[in-house]
ZAMARGU-4260 file (C-alpha; in steps of 0.2 Angstrom, whole numbers, plus 5000, padded with zeros to 4 digits):
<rodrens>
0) 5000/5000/5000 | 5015/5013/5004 | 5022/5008/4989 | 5007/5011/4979 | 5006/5028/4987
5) 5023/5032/4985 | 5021/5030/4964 | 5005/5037/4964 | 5014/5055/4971 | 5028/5053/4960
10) 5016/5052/4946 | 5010/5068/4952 | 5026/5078/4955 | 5032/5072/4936 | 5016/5079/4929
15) 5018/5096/4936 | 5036/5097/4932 | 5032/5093/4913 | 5018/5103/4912 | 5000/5101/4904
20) 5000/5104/4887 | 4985/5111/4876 | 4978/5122/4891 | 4959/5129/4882 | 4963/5145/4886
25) 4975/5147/4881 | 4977/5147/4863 | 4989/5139/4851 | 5004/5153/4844 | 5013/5154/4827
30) 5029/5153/4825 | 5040/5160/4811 | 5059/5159/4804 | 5069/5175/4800 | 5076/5170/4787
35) 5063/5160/4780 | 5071/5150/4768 | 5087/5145/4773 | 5103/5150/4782 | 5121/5147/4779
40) 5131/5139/4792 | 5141/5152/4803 | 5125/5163/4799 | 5114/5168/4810 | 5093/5166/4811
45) 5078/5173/4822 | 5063/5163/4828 | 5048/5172/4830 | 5033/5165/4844 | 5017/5173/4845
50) 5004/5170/4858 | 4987/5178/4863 | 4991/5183/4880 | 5003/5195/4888 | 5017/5192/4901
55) 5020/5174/4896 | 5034/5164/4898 | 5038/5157/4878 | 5047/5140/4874 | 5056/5134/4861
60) 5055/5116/4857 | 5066/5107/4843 | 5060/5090/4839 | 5050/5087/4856 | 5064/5094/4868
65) 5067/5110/4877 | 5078/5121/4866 | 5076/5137/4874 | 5066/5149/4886 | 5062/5167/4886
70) 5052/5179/4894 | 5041/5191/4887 | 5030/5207/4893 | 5020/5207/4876 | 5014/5194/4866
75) 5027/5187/4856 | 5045/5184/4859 | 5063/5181/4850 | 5073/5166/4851 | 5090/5170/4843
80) 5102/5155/4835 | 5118/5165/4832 | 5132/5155/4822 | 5120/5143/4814 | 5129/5125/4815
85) 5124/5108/4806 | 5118/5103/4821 | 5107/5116/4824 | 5095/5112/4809 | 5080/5103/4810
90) 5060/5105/4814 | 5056/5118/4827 | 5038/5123/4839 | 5034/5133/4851 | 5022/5136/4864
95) 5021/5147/4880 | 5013/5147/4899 | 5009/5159/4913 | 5023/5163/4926 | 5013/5159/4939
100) 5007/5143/4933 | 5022/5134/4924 | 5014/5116/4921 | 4997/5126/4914 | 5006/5126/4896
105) 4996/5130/4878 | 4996/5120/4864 | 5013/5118/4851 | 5013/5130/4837 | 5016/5123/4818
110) 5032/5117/4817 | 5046/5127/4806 | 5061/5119/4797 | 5076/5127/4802 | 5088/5123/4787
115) 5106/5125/4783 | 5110/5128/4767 | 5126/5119/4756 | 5135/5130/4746 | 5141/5116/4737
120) 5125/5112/4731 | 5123/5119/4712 | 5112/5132/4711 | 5093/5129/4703 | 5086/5140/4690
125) 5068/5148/4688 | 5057/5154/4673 | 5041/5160/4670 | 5027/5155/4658 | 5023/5165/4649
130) 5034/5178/4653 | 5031/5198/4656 | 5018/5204/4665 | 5001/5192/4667 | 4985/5196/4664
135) 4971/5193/4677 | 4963/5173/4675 | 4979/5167/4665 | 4988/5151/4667 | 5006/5151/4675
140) 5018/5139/4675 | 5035/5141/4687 | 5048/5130/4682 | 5063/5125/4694 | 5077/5116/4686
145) 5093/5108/4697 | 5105/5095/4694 | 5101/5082/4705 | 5087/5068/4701 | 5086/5063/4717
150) 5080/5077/4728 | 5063/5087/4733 | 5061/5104/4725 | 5053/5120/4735 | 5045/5135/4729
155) 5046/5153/4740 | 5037/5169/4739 | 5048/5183/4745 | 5038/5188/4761 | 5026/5174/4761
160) 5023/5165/4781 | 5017/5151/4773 | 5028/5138/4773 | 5034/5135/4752 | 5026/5124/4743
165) 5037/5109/4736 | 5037/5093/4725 | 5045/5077/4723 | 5050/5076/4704 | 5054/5061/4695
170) 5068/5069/4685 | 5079/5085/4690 | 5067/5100/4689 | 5049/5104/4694 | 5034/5112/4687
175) 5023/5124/4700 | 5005/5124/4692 | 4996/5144/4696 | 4980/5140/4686 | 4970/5155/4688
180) 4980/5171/4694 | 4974/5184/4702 | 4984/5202/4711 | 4989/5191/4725 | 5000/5179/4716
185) 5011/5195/4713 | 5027/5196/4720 | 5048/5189/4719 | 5048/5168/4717 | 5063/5157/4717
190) 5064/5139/4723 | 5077/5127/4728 | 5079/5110/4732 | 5083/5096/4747 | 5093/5080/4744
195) 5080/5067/4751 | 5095/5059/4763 | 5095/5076/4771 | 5078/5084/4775 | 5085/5101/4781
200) 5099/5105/4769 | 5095/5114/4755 | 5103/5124/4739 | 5107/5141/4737 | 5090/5149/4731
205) 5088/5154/4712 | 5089/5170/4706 | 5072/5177/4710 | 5058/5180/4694 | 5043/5192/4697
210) 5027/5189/4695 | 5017/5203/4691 | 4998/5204/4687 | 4992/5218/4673 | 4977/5228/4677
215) 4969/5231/4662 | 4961/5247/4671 | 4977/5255/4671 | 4981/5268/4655 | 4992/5262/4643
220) 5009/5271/4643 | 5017/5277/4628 | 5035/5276/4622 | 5048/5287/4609 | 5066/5287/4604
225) 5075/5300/4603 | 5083/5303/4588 | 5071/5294/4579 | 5076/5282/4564 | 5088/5270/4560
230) 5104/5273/4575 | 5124/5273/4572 | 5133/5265/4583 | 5141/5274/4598 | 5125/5287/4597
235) 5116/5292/4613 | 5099/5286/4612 | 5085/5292/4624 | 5069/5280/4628 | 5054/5291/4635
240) 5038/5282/4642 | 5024/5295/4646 | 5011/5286/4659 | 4996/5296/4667 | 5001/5293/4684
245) 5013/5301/4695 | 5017/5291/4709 | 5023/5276/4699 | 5037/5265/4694 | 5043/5264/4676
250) 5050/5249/4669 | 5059/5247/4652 | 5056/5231/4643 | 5068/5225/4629 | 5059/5211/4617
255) 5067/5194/4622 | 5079/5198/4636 | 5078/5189/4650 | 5088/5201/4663 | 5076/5210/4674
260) 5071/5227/4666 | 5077/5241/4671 | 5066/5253/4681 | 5065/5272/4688 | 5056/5281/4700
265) 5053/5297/4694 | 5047/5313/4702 | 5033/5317/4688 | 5022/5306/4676 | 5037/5298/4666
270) 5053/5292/4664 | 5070/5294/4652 | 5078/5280/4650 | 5099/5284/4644 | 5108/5273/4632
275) 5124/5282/4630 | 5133/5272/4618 | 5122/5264/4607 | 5131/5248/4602 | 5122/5233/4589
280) 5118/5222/4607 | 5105/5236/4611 | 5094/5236/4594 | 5079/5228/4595 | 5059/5229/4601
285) 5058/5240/4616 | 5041/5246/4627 | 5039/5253/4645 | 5025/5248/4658 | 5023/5258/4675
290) 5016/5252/4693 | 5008/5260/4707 | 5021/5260/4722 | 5006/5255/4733 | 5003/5239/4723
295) 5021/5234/4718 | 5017/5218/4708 | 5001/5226/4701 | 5006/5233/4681 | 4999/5242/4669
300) 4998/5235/4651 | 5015/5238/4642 | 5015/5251/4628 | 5015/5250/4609 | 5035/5244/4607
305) 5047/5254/4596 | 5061/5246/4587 | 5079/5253/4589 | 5088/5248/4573 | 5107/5249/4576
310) 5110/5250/4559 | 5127/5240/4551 | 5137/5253/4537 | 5140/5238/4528 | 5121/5232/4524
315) 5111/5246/4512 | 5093/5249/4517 | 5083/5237/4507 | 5068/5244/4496 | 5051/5237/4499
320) 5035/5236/4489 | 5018/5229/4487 | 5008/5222/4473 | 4995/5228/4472 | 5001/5245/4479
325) 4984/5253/4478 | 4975/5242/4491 | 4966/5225/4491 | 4949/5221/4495 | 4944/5211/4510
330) 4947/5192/4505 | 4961/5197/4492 | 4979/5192/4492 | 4995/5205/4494 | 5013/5203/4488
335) 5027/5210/4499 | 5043/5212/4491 | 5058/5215/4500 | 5074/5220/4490 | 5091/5220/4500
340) 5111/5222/4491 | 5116/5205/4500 | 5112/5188/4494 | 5109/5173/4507 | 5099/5185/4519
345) 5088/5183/4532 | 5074/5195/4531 | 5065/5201/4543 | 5044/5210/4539 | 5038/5223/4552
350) 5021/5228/4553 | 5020/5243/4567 | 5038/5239/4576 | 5033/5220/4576 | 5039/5208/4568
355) 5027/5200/4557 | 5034/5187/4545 | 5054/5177/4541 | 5058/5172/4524 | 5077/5166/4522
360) 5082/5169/4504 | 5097/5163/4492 | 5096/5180/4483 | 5094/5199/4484 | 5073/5196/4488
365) 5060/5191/4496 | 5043/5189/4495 | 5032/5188/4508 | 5013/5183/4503 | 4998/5187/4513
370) 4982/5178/4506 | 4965/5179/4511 | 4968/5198/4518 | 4957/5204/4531 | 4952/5218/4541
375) 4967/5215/4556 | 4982/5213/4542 | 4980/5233/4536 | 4992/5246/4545 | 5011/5251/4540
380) 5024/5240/4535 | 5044/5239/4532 | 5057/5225/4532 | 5075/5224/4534 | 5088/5208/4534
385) 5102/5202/4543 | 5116/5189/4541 | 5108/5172/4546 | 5127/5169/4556 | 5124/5187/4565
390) 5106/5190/4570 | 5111/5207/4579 | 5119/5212/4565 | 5104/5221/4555 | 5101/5232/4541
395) 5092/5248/4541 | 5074/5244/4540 | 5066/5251/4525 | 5053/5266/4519 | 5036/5262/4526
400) 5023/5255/4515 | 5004/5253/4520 | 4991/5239/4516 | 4978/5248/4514 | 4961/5238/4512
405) 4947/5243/4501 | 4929/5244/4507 | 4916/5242/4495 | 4904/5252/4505 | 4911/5269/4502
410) 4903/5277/4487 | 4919/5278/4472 | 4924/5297/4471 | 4927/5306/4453 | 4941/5315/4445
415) 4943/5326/4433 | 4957/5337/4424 | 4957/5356/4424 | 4962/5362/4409 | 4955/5347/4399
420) 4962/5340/4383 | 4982/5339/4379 | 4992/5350/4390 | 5009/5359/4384 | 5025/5359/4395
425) 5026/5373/4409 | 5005/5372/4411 | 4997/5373/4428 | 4986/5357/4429 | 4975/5356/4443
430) 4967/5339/4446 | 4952/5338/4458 | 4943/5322/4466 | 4929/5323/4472 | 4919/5313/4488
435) 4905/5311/4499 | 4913/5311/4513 | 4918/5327/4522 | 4930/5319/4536 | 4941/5309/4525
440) 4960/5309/4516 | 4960/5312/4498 | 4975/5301/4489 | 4980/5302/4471 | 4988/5289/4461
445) 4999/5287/4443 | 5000/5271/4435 | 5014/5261/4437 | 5022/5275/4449 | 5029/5266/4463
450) 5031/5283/4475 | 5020/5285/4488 | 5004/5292/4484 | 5000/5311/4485 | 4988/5315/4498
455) 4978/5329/4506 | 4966/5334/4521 | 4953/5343/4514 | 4940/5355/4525 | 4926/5348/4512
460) 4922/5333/4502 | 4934/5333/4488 | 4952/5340/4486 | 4963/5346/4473 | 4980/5342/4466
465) 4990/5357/4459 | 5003/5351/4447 | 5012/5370/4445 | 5023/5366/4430 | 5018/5351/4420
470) 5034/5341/4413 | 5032/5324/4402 | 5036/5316/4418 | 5019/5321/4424 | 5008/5312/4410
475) 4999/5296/4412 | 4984/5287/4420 | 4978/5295/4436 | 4963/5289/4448 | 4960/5293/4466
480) 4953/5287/4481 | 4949/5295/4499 | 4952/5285/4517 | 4943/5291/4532 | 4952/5300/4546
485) 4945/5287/4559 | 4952/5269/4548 | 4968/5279/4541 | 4971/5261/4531 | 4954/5256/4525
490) 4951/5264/4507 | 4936/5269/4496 | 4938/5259/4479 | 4949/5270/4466 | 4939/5282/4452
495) 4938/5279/4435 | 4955/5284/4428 | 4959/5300/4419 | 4973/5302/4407 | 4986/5317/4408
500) 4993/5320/4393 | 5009/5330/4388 | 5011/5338/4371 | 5029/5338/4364 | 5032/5353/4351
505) 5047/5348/4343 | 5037/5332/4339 | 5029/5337/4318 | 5013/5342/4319 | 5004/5327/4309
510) 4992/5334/4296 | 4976/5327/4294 | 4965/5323/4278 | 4949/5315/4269 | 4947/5303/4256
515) 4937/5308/4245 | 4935/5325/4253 | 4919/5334/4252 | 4903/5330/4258 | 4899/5311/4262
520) 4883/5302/4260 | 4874/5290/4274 | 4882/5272/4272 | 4895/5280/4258 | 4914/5275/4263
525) 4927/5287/4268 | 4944/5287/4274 | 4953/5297/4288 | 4974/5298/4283 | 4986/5303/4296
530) 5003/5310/4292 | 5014/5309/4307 | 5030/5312/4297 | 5036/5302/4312 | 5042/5282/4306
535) 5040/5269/4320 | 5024/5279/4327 | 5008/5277/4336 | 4995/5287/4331 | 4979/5291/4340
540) 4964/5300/4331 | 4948/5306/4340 | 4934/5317/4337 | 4931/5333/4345 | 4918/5333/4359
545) 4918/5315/4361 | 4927/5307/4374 | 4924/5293/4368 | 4927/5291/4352 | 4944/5287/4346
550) 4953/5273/4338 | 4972/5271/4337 | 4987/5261/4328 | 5003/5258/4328 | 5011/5259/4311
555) 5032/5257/4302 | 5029/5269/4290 | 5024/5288/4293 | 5006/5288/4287 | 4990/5280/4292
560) 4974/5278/4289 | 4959/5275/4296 | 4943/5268/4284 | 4925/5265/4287 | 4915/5256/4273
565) 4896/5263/4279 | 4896/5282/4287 | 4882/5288/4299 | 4874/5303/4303 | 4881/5301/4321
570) 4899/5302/4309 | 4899/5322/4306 | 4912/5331/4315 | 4928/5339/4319 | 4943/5327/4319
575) 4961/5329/4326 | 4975/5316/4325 | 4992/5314/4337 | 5006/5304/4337 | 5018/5298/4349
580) 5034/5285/4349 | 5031/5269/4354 | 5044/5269/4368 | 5040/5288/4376 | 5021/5283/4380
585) 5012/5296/4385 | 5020/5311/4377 | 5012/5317/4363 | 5013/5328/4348 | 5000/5343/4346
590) 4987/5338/4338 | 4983/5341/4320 | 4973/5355/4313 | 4955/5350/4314 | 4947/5341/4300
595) 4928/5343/4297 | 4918/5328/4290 | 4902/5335/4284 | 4887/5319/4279 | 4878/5323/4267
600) 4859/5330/4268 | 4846/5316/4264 | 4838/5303/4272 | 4845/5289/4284 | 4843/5273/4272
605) 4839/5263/4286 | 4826/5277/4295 | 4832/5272/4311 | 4849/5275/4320 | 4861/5262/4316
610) 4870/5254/4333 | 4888/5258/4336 | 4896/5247/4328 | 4916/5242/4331 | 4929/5252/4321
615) 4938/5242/4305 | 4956/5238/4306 | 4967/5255/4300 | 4971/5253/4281 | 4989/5264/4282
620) 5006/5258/4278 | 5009/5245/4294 | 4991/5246/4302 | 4991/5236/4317 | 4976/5223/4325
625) 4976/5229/4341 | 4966/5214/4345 | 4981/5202/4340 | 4996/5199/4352 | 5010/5211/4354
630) 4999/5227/4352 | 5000/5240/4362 | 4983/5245/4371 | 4979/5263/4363 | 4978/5277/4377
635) 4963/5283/4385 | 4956/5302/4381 | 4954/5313/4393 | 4939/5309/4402 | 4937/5289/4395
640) 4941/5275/4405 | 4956/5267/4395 | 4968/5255/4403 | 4963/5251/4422 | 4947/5258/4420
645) 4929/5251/4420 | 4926/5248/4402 | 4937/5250/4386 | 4933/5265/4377 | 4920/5266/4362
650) 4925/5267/4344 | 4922/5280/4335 | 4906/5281/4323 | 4915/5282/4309 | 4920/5265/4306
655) 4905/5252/4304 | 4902/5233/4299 | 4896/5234/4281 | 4877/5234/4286 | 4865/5240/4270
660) 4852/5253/4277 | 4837/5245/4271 | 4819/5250/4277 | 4809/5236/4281 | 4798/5238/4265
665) 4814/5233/4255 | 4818/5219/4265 | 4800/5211/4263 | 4803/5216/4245 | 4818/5207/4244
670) 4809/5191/4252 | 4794/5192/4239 | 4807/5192/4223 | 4817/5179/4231 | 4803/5167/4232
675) 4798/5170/4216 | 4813/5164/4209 | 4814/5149/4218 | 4797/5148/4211 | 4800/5152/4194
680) 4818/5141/4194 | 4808/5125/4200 | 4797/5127/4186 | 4811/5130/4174 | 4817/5115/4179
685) 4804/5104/4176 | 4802/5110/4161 | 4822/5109/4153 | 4827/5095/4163 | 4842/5099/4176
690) 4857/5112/4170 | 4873/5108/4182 | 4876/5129/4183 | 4858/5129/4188 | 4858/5114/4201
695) 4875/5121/4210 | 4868/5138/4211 | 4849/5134/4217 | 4856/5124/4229 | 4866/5138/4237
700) 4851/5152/4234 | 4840/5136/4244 | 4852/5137/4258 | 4851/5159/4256 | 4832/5155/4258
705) 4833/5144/4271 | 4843/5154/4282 | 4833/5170/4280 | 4817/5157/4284 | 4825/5157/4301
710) 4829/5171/4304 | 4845/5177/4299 | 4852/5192/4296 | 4859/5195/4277 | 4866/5211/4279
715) 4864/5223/4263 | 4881/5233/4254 | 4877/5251/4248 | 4886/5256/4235 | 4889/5272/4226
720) 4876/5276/4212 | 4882/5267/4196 | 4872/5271/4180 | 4875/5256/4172 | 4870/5243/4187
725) 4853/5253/4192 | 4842/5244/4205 | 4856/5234/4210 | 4855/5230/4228 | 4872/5218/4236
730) 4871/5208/4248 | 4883/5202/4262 | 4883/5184/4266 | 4888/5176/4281 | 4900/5160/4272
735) 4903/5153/4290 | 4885/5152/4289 | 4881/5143/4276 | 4896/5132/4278 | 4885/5128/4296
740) 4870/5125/4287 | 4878/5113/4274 | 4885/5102/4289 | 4901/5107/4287 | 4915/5112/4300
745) 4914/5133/4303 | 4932/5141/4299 | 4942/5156/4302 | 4933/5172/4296 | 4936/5173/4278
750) 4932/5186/4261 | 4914/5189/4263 | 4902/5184/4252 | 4889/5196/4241 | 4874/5192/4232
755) 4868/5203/4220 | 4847/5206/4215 | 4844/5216/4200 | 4826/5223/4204 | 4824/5232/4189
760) 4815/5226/4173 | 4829/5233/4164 | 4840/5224/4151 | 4853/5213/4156 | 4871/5224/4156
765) 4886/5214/4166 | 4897/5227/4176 | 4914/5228/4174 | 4926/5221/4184 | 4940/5230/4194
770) 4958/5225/4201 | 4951/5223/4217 | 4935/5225/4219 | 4922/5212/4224 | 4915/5201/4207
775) 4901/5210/4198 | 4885/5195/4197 | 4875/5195/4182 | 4857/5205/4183 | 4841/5197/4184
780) 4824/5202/4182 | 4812/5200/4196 | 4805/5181/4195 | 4825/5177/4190 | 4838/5162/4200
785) 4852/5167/4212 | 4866/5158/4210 | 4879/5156/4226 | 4897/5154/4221 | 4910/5152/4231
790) 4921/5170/4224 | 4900/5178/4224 | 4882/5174/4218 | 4881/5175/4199 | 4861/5179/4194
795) 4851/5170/4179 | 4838/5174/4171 | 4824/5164/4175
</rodrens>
């Protein structure tokens, strides 16, 4: 029984010696490291207990035993580790208790981990995905990489209580997943890494990576260079970033570098940034961002970058060029030439300081395609290259070109030419578009003129171009178009083009002439000759008042003509000719004297306006098809659309197809007799017996009937009163035609054909026949056979 008691009271006695732990009220403390994440051994570190209650007495425990004791009047107290040895690493808690009531005790706090760090451990290293600044919601990605397989991998927030989080790869690096950021993931990361054999020695920390979060509410900065342009070497270079805020920190971001950025704290709303010797390491894409000072790792969104192009003496400034340079619709594709002085060069396109597009090239270009062309790819381009071995190493970057694209919605504008018609060296021209849009930029373009187009700001809806002195230069195709101020890259479609032309004096004045002159009747032939006194020239002829009407051709010699075989009243007029070289398009000579072709007083044959018909191939010395290959389009008029434009311009109406001018009386006229011939030859027939002439040729005039049963057209040939083939009406036949209506293959267009109807009750009289001129048929009284031969139609009496 004593000894019962005895064990029992040194139960007791043992209890209040160690103290009761987990007192209610007294709650449990935390405890923290100073340094958090490590110390070096000789170092020194701080650990930090917090309770809830004042004038307690703290302990600090190291794995379950007493490590050390302090008093405190407040409600936390210190427990200092000077010269930090191996031994003293390991896991740490604490708790405290009233002085009065020692074995009353709280609750441990967490442990800590005090750990000793190895220097000769390698370093990790750290990155970022994506890198820069991180916009609200993204994904992020912290990657640790070491150099030992075997080992655990811990990541720290500079600042953060919270113990670090960690991993235990399979490999030699880790992966810390942030799948939704927010502001408070801001701050300084970097992780390290534990050998598993040893739990409380670490690495060295990696370098430390910021992770900052973007507020899009935040105004955007902006950026400028000073100078501006391409940059010499060893030039001072100042970067400027203008925010909206004052107190900020500016940060200077260089495209692809993956040092920290550089950052100032200014006094005002921006910040210089000094590069005193520009050197080729220093070119490249730079923008600026700022920060509140109160929110540290909270950004604005980076300005629009600017390039600094350190340029290299030895690589020329390439050329740069688009096709087509006047804009391309939405849907369209756009060439983008790039021409450098080097061969074997990387080039590089830049649309708004960005690069846009690489094309690596054997020779001195490179083409850069953008197909199917929409809204985003308009803006302002330029390109430069660089030795594939030296990627610093670049080239000026080229003039700016814009890709402008068209919208179809914008009503077309007009142009037009003040003075009109050709203009003589040292003129003032003034060339005026016109809109219907009052807040838009007015352009003007030349054909084939690779320059920049012109362009002006008017106060109204239309502008005009003033051309001072006018110089052969100057000549050619002209159209314009306007851009609204608000899309300065979306385009109205181009006007129709108007042509400026240049007179040359010391080019002969050509002299123009009729043949036969006079007065010409309605459907009479007539020829237009053109001296140039020029060999080797083109020659253009048009009629006054009528844009047009023109027609032009090239010709070897130093005349040409221009014929029609059926005139109009539509005809009559004033006519000038001009002629230029065929190599110094578009200077012409001045134009001819005016020629007046005066149509005779009478009555239309046809009693209706004839259609325009297209003009005849010239008949001069070398006249050229400008239908067949190797011709050279004929320029537009003033005021036509010509090449580039709408619509080819009209011939003039004084060449037609031969097309008789018949009334409809004299065509059911003509029907009537021809029946009754057929009529009559039938009867003939059965009455002689067959005559091979006779069968040949009613097997043709069957074939004329047939045709004409359907429909088709015989067109009728006027000809000049002849006294002795009176009543005598031609007309033209269609052989590819009748060739169809036999069966037969159809060929190329070949002499046409003419039947001939004598509808007189004369007597037969056979016209002569002319070197040249179509085969006279025989006459034939009405009731008489057509006969249909292959050179014309011979007529029999019946």
């Amino acid at each position: 029984m004593a000894s019962a008691l005895t064990v029992l009271f040194l139960g007791c006695w043992l209890a209040g010696h160690s103290g009761v732990w987990g007192e209610p009220s007294y709650p449990k403390p935390s405890i923290s490291l100073s340094p958090s994440q490590g110390v070096s051994v000789g170092g020194a570190v701080a650990v930090w207990c917090r309770g809830k209650r004042q004038g307690m007495q703290f302990v600090l425990n190291k794995e379950g035993r007493q490590f050390q004791t302090v008093t405190s009047n407040g409600l936390e107290a210190v427990f200092s580790i000077s010269n930090v040895s191996w031994e003293d690493r390991g896991s740490y808690n604490c708790s405290y208790h009233s002085r009065s009531e020692p074995f009353t005790v709280s609750s441990p706090s967490d442990p800590v981990e005090l750990v000793v760090r190895d220097a000769s451990l390698p370093r990790p290293s750290i990155s970022l995905s994506p890198t820069g600044d991180t916009t609200p919601g993204a994904d992020v990605i912290i990657r640790c990489q070491g150099q030992q397989r075997d080992a655990r991998f811990f990541l720290h927030r500079a600042g953060d209580l919270n113990p670090p989080r960690h991993m235990d790869p399979a490999g030699d690096g880790a992966e810390f997943h942030i799948p939704t950021v927010g502001w408070p993931h801001g701050g300084n990361y970097s992780c390290s890494y534990r050998p598993r054999s040893e739990p409380f020695v670490s690495s060295q920390p990696s370098d430390p990576v910021q992770l900052v979060v973007a507020d899009a509410s935040l105004p955007r900065p902006s950026i400028s260079l000073s100078p501006t342009g391409d940059t010499t070497p060893g030039a001072d270079v100042i970067i400027r970033c203008q925010g909206q805020q004052r107190d900020a920190r500016f940060f200077l971001h260089r495209a692809g570098d993956l040092n920290p950025p550089r950052h100032m704290d200014p006094a005002g709303d921006g910040a210089e940034f000094h590069i005193p010797t520009v050197g080729w390491p220093h070119g490249g894409n730079y923008s600026c961002s700022y920060r509140p000072r109160s929110e540290p790792f909270v950004s604005s969104q980076p300005s629009d970058p600017v390039q600094l192009v350190v340029a290299e003496p030895s690589y020329p400034k390439p050329s740069i060029s688009l096709s087509p340079s006047q804009g391309v619709s939405v849907g369209g594709a756009v060439a983008v030439w790039c021409r450098g002085k080097r061969q074997g060069m990387q080039f590089v396109l830049n649309k708004e300081g960005r690069q846009f597009q690489t094309v690596t090239s054997n020779g001195l270009e490179a083409v850069f395609s953008i197909s199917n062309v929409s809204w985003e790819d308009r803006g302002s381009y330029n390109c430069s290259y660089h030795s594939r071995s030296e990627p610093f190493t670049v080239s000026s970057p080229s003039d700016p070109v814009e890709l402008v694209v068209r919208d179809a919605s914008l009503p077309r504008p007009s142009i037009s030419l003040s003075p009109t018609g050709d203009t003589t060296p040292g003129a003032d021209v003034i060339i005026r578009c016109q809109g219907q849009q009052r807040d838009a930029r007015f352009f003007l373009h030349r054909a084939g003129d690779l320059n920049p187009p012109r362009h002006m700001d008017p106060a109204g809806d239309g502008a005009e171009f003033h051309i001072p002195t006018v110089g052969w230069p100057y000549g050619g195709n002209y159209s314009c178009s306007y851009r609204p101020r608000s899309e300065p890259f979306v385009s109205s479609q181009p006007s129709d083009p108007v042509q400026l032309m240049v007179a040359e004096p010391s080019y002969p004045k050509p002299n123009i002439s009729l043949h036969p002159g006079g007065r010409v009747t309605p459907g009479g032939a007539v020829t237009v000759r053109c001296e140039c006194r020029r060999p080797g020239a083109r020659v253009l002829l048009y009629k006054a008042g009528d844009a047009d009407a023109w027609c032009a051709s090239d010709s070897a010699g130093d005349v040409v003509e221009f014929s029609t075989r059926n005139v109009s009243w539509r005809d009559a007029g004033n006519y000038n000719c001009q002629h230029s070289t065929k190599w110094d398009l578009p200077v012409w000579s001045e134009p001819s004297d005016p020629m007046e072709l005066v149509v005779a007083e009478g009555t239309n044959p046809a009693g209706t306006q004839q259609p325009d018909p297209p003009m005849t191939e010239p008949a001069g010395e070398g006249g050229t098809d400008p239908t067949q290959p190797g011709t050279t389009p004929a320029p537009t008029r003033p005021g036509s659309a010509g090449p580039g434009g709408s619509e080819p311009s009209a011939a003039p109406d004084l060449t037609h197809p031969i097309i008789a001018g018949v009334s409809a009386a004299a065509a059911s006229l003509l029907l009537l007799l021809l029946l009754l011939a057929f009529l009559c030859s039938r009867s003939a027939r059965g009455r002689k017996g067959p005559d091979p002439r006779q069968t040949r040729e009613s097997k043709a005039a069957a074939t004329v009937y047939a045709l004409m049963g359907e429909g088709k057209q015989l067109d009728v040939l006027p000809q000049e009163p002849d006294p002795e083939a009176e009543g005598l009406i031609y007309a033209e036949l269609d052989r590819q035609a009748l060739q169809a209506k036999r069966g037969g293959p159809a060929h190329a267009p070949e002499p046409v054909l003419y039947a001939a109807i004598n509808v007189s009750r004369g007597a037969h009289r056979q016209s002569p026949q002319g070197a040249g001129a179509p085969p006279q048929p025989h006459s034939v009284n009405p009731g008489g056979v057509i006969g249909v031969t292959g050179q014309g139609v011979a007529a029999t009496r019946g």
